[in-house]
Structure formats: C-alpha cells, structure tokens
N, C-alpha and C positions, 0 to 999 in steps of 0.2 A: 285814255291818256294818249297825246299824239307822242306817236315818235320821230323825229325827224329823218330826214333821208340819209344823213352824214355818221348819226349815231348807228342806224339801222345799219350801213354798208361797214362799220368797223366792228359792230359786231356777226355777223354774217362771214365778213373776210378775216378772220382772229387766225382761220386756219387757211390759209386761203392755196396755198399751191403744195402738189406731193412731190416730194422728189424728184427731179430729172422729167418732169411734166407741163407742159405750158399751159396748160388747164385746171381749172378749182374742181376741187373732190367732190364740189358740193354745185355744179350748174344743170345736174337734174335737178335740183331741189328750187334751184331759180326758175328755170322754165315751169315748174308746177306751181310756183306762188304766181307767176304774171301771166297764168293759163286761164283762171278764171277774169281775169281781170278785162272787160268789153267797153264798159262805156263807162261816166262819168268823169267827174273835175281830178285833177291830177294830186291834189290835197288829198283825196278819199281815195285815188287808184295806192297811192303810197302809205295810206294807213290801213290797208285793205291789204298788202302787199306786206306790211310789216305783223300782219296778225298771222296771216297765212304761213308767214316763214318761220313766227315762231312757234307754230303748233306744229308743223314740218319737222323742226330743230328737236323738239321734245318728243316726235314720235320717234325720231331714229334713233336717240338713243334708249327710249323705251324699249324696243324690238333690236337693239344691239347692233347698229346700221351705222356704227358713227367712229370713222378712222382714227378718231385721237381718244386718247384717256382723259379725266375729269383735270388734268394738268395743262391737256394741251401737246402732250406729246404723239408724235406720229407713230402707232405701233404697228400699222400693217395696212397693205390694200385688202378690201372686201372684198370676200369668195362671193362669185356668182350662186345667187340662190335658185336652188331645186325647185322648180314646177312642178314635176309629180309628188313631189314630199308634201307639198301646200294645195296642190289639187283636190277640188269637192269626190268628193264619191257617191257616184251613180246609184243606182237603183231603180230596176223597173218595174212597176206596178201600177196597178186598174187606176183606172180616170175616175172612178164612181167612187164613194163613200160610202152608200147606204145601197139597200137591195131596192130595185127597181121594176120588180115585178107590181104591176096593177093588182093583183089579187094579196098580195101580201104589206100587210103593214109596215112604214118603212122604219127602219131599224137599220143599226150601223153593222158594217160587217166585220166578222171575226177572219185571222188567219186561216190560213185553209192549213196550213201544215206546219209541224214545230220547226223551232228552229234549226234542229239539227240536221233536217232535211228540204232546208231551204235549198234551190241549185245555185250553183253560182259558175256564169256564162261566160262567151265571149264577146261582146258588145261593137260592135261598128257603129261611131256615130259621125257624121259628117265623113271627116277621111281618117280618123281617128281609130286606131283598135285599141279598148280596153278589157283588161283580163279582171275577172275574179268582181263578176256582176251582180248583184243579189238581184232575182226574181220573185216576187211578190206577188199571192194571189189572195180574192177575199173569196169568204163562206156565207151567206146567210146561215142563222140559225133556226130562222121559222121554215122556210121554204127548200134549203138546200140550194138552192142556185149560187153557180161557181162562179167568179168574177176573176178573167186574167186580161192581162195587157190587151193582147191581141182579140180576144174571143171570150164568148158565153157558154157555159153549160149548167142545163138545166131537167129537172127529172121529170117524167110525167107516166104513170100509169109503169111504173118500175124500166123503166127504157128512159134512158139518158140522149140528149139532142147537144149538137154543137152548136154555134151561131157566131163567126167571123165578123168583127165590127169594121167598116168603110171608113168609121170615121181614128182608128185604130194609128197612134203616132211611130209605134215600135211593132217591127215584126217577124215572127220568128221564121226562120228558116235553115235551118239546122236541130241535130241534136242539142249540142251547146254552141249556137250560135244564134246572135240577134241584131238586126239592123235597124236604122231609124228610115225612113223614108226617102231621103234624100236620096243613099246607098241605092235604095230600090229604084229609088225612080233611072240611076246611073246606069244599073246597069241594066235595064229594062231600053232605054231610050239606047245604049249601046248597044243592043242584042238586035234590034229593029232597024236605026239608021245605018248602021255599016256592016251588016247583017255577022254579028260575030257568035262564035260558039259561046259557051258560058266559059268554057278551057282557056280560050281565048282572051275574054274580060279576066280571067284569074289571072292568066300571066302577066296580063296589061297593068292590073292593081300591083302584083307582086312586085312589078320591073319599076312603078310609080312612086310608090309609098312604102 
C-alpha cells in the first residue's frame, strides 16, 4: 500500500518537538530510516522510508523507548541506556569440538570439570577489562586428552605432556588473568620498541585506561 509523503511526515511529527528543545525526540529514528536508503527512484526511496519508520515506531515502543503515552502526552525524557546491563557475556573456551587425536575415534567432548568448579577470570580484551569470565575446558572420554583455550594435555604411558597452541586466540598469563592477543601483541611490541619494563607498560595501561 503506498503511503504518501505528506501522510507519512504528520504521522512521524504527531509528537514532534519536547519541551524547551529545538529538536524532534525522534531524528535518531530519521536518520536510521534514510540510512539504508542508496539508490533507486524517489517513489520507492519514500515507501522504503515509510516502512522502515514504521517498524522503527513499533520497535520503540515494544522495548518501552517511546516518550509519550498511547494518548500522546509527553511523560519524560529517556534514561540513557546501560551498556553493561545489555552486554554479551564472555566465555572462554577450546576452538575444537571433538577430540583430535589420530588414534582415537572422534567423538565430542565432555566438560572437564563441574560446574561448581568452573574459574571465573579476569579477561583483557582489546582495551577492555572484564571481570567474572567463565573458562571452559574439554575431556575426551575415550583417550583422556584435555582441551583448553590456550593449550593441550594429553597422557601417554602414565606421564601427562603439555602442548601450547600458536594458533591459540586467548592467553593466559596470570593466576586469574587472561588476554586476547591484541593485549599481547601491545605489550610485547612496547617492551621491544621503547625498551620498557613490564612495571612500566603497567603504569602506562593504568594512567591510559
């Protein structure tokens, strides 16, 4: 169904300015309908434009985003919304799925430890510190071999072997501490180019970030 451009702009501006403000409560919302909007005839950019605002109009106040009541009246500006409240949560664990030993038939892996004794770390990721990390290991059940982030352990002959992966995204270096590579790479190329201590790179991180 078209909608035209004059019907579209009075329903869109019904609310259109808050109080004591020279601005419409809602031109985030414009600039995210004519965001997708690149090429084609100006008929299809504006019904293109009028679908997009109205699934816009309907997500906010789905998710309670939308400064007037079902009347119309103005009841408040929006709190700024929490980023860690809605933030994903981490988890670090084996790249692999199944056990990867040549001599053993591949099968998926099990936890290596219950939950009550899973650790939970400090995580550095990009410049980022987050607390309270779950790490994640696997077990095979035929062969025993361990499977963590960083590294391999596997038995042979009652003597247990470690084995460091290169190809390894997250790594530990601490007790309860773990970095992504980027971290490492930082402060590795800072410990080398301007020849600093590691005390040094700590203070520099701590005085940064």
């Amino acid at each position: 169904m078209h909608v035209s451009k004059s019907r579209y702009t009075r329903k869109k501006q019904a609310n259109r300015f808050l109080a004591g403000s020279k601005h419409s409560p809602f031109h985030w919302r414009k600039n995210l309908e004519n965001q997708p909007i690149q090429h084609g005839s100006q008929a299809s950019a504006n019904q293109t434009t009028s679908a997009i605002g109205d699934k816009l109009d309907n997500l906010s106040k789905l998710l309670k985003l939308h400064p007037y009541d079902s009347k119309g009246n103005f009841w408040g500006r929006l709190k700024p919304i929490s980023e860690k409240g809605i933030e994903h949560a981490l988890v670090i664990c084996p790249a692999v799925v199944e056990c990867e030993t040549i001599s053993c038939t591949p099968r998926s892996l099990l936890q290596n430890a219950d939950n009550c004794d899973i650790p939970k770390v400090t995580f550095i990721k990009d410049s980022r510190i987050y607390d309270n990390v779950l790490v994640l290991s696997g077990r095979c059940p035929q062969c025993q071999t361990k499977y963590y982030t960083d590294h391999e352990s596997s038995v042979s002959q009652n003597t247990w072997s470690k084995y460091y992966l290169n190809s390894a995204k997250y790594l530990k270096i601490g007790q309860q501490l773990w970095v992504d590579r980027i971290f490492s790479k930082a402060v590795l190329n800072g410990a080398y180019s301007f020849h600093g201590s590691s005390s040094a790179f700590a203070e520099f991180w701590n005085d940064t970030f």
